[in-house]
C-alpha positions as CSV (number, residue, x, y, z in Angstrom):
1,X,0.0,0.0,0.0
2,X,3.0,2.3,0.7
3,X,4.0,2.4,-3.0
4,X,1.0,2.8,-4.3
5,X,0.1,5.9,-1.8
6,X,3.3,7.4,-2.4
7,X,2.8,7.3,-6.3
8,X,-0.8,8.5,-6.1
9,X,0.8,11.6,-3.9
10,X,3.4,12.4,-6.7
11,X,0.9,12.1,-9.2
12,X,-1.7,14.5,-7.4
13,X,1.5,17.0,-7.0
14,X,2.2,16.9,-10.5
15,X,-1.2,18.0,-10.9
16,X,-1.5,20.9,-8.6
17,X,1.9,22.5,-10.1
18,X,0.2,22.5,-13.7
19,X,-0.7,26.0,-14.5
20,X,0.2,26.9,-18.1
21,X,1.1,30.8,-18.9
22,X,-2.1,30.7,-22.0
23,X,-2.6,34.4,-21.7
24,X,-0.4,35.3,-24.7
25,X,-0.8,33.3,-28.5
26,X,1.2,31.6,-30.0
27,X,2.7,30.5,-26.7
28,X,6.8,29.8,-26.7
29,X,7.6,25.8,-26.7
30,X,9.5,25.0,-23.3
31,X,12.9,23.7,-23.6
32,X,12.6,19.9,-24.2
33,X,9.8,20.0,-25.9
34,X,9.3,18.8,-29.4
35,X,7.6,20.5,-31.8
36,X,4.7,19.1,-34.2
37,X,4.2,21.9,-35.7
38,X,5.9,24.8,-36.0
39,X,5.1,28.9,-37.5
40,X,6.0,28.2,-40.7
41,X,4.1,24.8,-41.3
42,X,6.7,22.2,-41.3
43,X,4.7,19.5,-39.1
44,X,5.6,16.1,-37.8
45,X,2.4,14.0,-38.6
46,X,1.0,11.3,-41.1
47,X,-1.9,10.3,-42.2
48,X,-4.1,6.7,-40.9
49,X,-2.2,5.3,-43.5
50,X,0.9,6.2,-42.3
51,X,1.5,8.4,-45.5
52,X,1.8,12.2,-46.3
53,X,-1.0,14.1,-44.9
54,X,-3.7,16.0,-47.7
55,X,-4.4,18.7,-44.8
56,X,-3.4,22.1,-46.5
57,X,-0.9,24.2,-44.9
58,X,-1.9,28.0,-44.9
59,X,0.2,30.2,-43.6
60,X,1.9,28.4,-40.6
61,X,-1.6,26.4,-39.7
62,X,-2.9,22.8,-40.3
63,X,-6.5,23.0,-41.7
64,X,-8.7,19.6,-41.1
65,X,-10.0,18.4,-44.5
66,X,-12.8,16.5,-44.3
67,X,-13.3,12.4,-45.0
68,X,-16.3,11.4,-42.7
69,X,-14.2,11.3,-39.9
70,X,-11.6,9.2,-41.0
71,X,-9.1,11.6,-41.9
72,X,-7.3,12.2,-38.8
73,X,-3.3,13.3,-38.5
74,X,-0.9,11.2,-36.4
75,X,2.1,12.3,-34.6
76,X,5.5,10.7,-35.7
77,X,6.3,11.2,-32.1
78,X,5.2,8.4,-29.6
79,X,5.1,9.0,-25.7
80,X,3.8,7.7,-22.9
81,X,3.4,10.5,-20.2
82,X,3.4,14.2,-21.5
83,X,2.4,17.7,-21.5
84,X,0.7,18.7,-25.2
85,X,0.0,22.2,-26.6
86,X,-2.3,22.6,-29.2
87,X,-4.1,26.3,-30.3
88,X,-6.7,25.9,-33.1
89,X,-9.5,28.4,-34.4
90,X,-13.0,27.2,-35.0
91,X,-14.7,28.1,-38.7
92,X,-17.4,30.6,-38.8
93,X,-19.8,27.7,-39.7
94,X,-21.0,24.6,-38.8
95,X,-20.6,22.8,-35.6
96,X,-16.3,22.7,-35.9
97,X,-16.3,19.6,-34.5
98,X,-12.5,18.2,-34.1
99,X,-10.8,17.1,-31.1
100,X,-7.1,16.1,-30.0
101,X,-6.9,12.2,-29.5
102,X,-4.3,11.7,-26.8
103,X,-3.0,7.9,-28.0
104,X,-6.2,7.8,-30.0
105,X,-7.6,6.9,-27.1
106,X,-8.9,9.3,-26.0
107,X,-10.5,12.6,-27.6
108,X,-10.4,16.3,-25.3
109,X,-13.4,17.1,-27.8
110,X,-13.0,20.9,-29.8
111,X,-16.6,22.1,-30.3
112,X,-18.3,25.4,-31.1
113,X,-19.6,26.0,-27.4
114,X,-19.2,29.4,-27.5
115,X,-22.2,31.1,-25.4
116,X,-23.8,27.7,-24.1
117,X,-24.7,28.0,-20.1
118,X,-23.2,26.1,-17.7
119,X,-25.7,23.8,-16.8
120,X,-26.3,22.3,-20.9
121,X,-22.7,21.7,-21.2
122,X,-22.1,17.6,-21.9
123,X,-19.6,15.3,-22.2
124,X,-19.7,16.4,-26.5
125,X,-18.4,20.4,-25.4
126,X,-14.8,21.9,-26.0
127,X,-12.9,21.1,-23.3
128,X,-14.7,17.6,-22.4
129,X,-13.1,14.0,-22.4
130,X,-15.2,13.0,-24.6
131,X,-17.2,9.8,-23.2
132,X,-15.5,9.9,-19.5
133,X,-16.0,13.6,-18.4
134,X,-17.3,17.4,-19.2
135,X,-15.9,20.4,-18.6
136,X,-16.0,22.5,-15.4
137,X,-16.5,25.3,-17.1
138,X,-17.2,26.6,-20.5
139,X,-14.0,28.3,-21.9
140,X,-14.9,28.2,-25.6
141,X,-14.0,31.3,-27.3
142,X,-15.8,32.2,-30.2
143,X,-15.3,31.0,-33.9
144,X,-12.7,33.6,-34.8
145,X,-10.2,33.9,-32.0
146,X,-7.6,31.6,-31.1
147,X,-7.9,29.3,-28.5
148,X,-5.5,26.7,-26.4
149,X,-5.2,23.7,-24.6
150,X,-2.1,22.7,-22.3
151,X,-3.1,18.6,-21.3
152,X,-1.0,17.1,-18.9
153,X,-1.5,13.7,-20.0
154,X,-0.5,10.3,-17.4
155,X,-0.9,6.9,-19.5
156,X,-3.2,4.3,-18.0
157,X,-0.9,1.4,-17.1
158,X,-1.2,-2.1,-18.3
159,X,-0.1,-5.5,-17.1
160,X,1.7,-8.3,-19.0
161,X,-1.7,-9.1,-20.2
162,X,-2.8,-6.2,-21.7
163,X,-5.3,-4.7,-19.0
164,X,-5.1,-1.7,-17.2
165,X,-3.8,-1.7,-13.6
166,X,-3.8,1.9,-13.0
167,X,-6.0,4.3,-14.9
168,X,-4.7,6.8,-16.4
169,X,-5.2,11.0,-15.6
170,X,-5.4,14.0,-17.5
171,X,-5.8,17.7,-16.3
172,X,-6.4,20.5,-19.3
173,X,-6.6,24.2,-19.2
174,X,-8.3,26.3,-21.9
175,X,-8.0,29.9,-22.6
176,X,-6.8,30.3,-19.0
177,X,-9.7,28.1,-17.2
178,X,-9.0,24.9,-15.9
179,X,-12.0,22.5,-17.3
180,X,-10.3,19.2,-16.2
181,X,-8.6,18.4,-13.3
182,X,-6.9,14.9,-13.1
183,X,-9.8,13.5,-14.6
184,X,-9.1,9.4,-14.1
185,X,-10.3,7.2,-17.2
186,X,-9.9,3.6,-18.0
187,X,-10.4,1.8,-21.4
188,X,-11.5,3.5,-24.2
189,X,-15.3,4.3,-24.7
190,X,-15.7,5.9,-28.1
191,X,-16.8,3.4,-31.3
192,X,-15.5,6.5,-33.7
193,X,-11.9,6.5,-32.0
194,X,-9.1,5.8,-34.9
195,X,-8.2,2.5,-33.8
196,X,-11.9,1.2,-33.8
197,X,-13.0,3.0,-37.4
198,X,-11.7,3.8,-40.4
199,X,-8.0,2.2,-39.1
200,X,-5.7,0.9,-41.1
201,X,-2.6,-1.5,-41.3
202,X,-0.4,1.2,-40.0
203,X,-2.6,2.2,-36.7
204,X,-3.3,-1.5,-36.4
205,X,1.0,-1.8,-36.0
206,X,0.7,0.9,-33.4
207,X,-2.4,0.2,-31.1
208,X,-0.3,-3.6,-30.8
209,X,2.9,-2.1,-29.6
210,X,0.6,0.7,-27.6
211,X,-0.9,-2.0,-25.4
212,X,2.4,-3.6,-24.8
213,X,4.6,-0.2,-24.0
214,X,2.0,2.5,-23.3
215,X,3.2,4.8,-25.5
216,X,1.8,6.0,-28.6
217,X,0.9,9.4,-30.8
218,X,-1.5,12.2,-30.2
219,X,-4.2,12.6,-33.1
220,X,-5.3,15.9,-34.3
221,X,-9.4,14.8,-36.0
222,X,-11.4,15.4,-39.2
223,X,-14.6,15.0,-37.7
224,X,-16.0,17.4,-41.1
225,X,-15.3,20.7,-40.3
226,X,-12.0,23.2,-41.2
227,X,-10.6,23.6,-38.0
228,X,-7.5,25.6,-38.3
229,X,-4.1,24.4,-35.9
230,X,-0.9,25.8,-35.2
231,X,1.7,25.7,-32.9
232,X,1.8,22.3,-31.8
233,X,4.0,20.1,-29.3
234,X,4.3,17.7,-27.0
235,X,7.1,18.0,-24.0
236,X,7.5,14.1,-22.6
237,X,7.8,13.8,-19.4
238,X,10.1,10.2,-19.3
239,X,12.7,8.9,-21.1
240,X,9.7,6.6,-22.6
241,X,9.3,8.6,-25.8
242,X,10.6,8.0,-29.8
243,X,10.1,9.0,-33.5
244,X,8.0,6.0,-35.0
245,X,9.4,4.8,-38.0
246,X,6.9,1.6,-39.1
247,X,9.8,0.0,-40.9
248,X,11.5,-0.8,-38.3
């Protein structure tokens, strides 16, 4: 019980010292960190098929192109515990509907909830787990201005087996408001997550290797909308994390 009580305490620390400076875009990558995507558009994701992506790069920004939400980006970089920076700006139209699949796992939904009270806001809002838990507040900005989220991400842990002895945690500010705070989730809800639709050969190869060492890429998602993203990266917080290259 010691162990275990001592790790939950570090953990819980970890948490409470997370407090992200989001009050000036594009915020400055920390030293250590690698960058996905960088000002002038040179990125560090594939597609599901582990190919070049058909997102269009305007001016420094990713922009989602729509394939029935089977067009997501993958990170080259896999990691198992990590901080992750992403700022994105919502369309004018439609629902902008994208998220950030941490592992492709699991999805801290982008939504237009600009406006929506308090007590309406769900598990499908900007800033939710999508499937595990909704925000604590609504932070959504509106379609025009830029937005962020800083996700402190801790990996669920598996056994020999494959199952999950510890779930894993996640705390995420946006635009300056903390909407979750080491939010505990277990095995994968969603039917629509990359692994369990549209996949492919190549995220088949990764969700195996996944189970057995944890680690694994962060997802930005079509879900049918032009979400715009820029400035992008992901600062591990082991020794745990690697470039994939699916040759090898």
């Amino acid at each position: 019980m010691i162990p275990a009580l001592l790790i939950s305490l570090a953990v819980l620390g970890a948490e409470s010292d997370f407090k992200p400076d989001q009050s000036k875009l594009p915020a400055m990558a920390p030293k250590g960190a690698t960058i996905l995507l960088d000002e002038k558009g040179k990125h560090l994701f594939l597609s599901m098929a582990g190919e070049k992506v058909n997102w269009p790069v305007e001016d420094g920004m990713l922009i989602s192109t729509p394939k029935g939400n089977q067009n997501h980006i993958v990170s080259k970089l896999h990691f198992r515990d990590a901080d992750i920076h992403v700022e994105f700006l919502l369309p004018e139209k439609g629902t902008a509907n994208s998220g950030v699949y941490i592992h492709g796992n699991y999805e801290v939904q982008i939504l237009n909830s600009f406006g929506k009270d308090k007590e309406k806001i769900t598990q499908e809002d900007a800033g939710a787990v999508y499937g595990f838990s909704k925000p604590l507040v609504n932070a959504c900005r509106k379609p025009g201005e830029w937005q962020v989220f800083d996700i402190r991400y801790r990996a669920p842990r598996r056994n020999e087996a494959g199952a999950i002895i510890e779930n894993g945690t996640v705390t995420v500010w946006f635009n300056g408001m903390k909407v979750q705070d080491g939010t505990t989730f277990g095995e994968p809800k969603s039917t629509f997550h990359p692994f369990r639709f549209g996949t492919t050969p190549y995220l088949e190869k990764i969700r195996d290797m996944q189970k057995k060492t944890m680690t694994g890429p962060v997802f930005l998602q079509d879900h049918n909308n032009p979400v715009k993203f820029r400035n992008v990266w992901v600062k591990p917080a082991d020794d745990k994390a690697f470039i994939y290259d699916v040759e090898k």
